[in-house]
N, C-alpha and C positions, 0 to 999 in steps of 0.2 A: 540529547535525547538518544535513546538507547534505542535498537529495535529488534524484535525476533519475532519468531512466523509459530507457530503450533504444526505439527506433523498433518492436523489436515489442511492449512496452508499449503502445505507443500502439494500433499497430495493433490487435490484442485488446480494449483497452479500447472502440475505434471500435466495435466489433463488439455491447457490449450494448447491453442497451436503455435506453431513454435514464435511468428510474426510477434503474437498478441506475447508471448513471454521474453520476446527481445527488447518491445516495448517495454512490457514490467518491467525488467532489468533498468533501461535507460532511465523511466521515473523514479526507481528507487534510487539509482544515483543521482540524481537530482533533488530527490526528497532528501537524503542525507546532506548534503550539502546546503541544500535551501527549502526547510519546509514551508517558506512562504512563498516559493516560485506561484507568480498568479497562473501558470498552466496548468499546474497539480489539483490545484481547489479542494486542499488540506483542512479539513472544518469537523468538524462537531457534529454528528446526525444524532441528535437526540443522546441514548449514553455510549454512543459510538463514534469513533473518527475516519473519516471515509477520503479516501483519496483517487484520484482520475488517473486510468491507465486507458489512454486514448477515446475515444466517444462513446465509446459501449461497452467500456469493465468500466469496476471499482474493485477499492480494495477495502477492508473494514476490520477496524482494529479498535482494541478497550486501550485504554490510558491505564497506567500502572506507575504513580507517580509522576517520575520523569518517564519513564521507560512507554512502548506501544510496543502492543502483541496484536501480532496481525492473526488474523482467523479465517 
């Protein structure tokens, strides 16, 4: 599974603080290596795929094949 972010990803992401984007950091290596880690809670929201960055983010990405663009 492939993964890339879109430019307002990015932007958004700039945006927290830095805790909450060291966390992101850490689940996204973790998602890369195991999108099934039961911490992540990796799923389907409707035509979306949302992932857990500690208790109070997500993150929300479209499927693209194999590929996920994070948004």
């Amino acid at each position: 599974m492939k993964h890339r972010a879109t430019p307002r990803f990015w932007s958004l992401y700039q945006g927290l603080p830095a805790e909450v984007q060291r966390l992101a950091n850490r689940c996204y290596s973790l998602l890369r290596s195991d999108h099934q880690h039961p911490s992540l809670h990796f799923k389907p929201v409707r035509q979306f795929w949302s992932v857990r960055v500690g208790l109070h983010y997500r993150a929300l990405a479209v499927r693209d094949g194999d590929d996920v663009a994070w948004f």
